[in-house]
C-alpha positions, 0 to 999 in steps of 0.5 A: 469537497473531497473526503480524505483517503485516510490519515496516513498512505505507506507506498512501498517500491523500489521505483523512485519515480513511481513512488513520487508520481503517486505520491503527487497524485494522492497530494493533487487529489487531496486524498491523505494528510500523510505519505510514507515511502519506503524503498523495500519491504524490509525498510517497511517493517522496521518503521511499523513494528514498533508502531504496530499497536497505535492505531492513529500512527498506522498508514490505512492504506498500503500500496505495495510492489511485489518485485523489489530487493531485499524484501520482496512484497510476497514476503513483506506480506508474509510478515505483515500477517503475523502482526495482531493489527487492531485497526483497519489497513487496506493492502493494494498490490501496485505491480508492474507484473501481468502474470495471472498467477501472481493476481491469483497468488495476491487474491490468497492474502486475506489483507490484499484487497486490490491488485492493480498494475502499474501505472496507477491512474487517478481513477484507480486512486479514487477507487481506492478511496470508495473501496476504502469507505465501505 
């Protein structure tokens, strides 16, 4: 029997086809009850301000792309810190950049816990899961 990643996973990126391959190996792997998606950063926001102090309505785990339209992932990141968050969100950075200075540049964000590049694997998938429990 496999334990659950958490309730709810958030996936933002503008990729379509990235969102809904991840979105179906979380659902094969049996890993959350919940996947939201959201196309950029700033779609994201509108949806988890207003939620931001109800923690059971939260998503646990966010897996974010840095280069999107509107909002970017740095600055989703940015405005993501100023919220007073009472329950734990793990930040991954999922990116199709290599560029050593954005993994260093992702590492400065004391919510980022991960940067994986893109594509993601079932492997990094249940890395998360037992980062994630500990």
């Amino acid at each position: 029997m496999k334990t659950k990643l958490q309730n709810i996973a958030c996936i933002i990126d503008d990729d379509k086809m990235f969102t809904y391959l991840v979105s179906k190996q979380i659902r094969l792997q049996n890993l959350c009850d919940t996947i939201i998606s959201f196309g950029d950063g700033e779609e994201a926001l509108r949806y988890l301000r207003p939620i931001i102090e109800t923690p059971d309505t939260l998503p646990s785990v966010i897996l974010l792309d840095i280069n999107m339209p509107v909002l970017d992932g740095w600055q989703f990141l940015d405005e993501f810190t100023k919220f007073a968050i009472t329950s734990k969100v793990k930040v991954y950075i999922v990116s199709s950049s290599i560029d050593r200075a954005d993994q260093m540049k992702a590492a400065s964000y004391k919510d980022v816990s991960n940067f994986y590049a893109k594509p993601i694997t079932n492997e990094q998938l249940v890395e998360m899961l037992k980062d994630f429990n500990h």
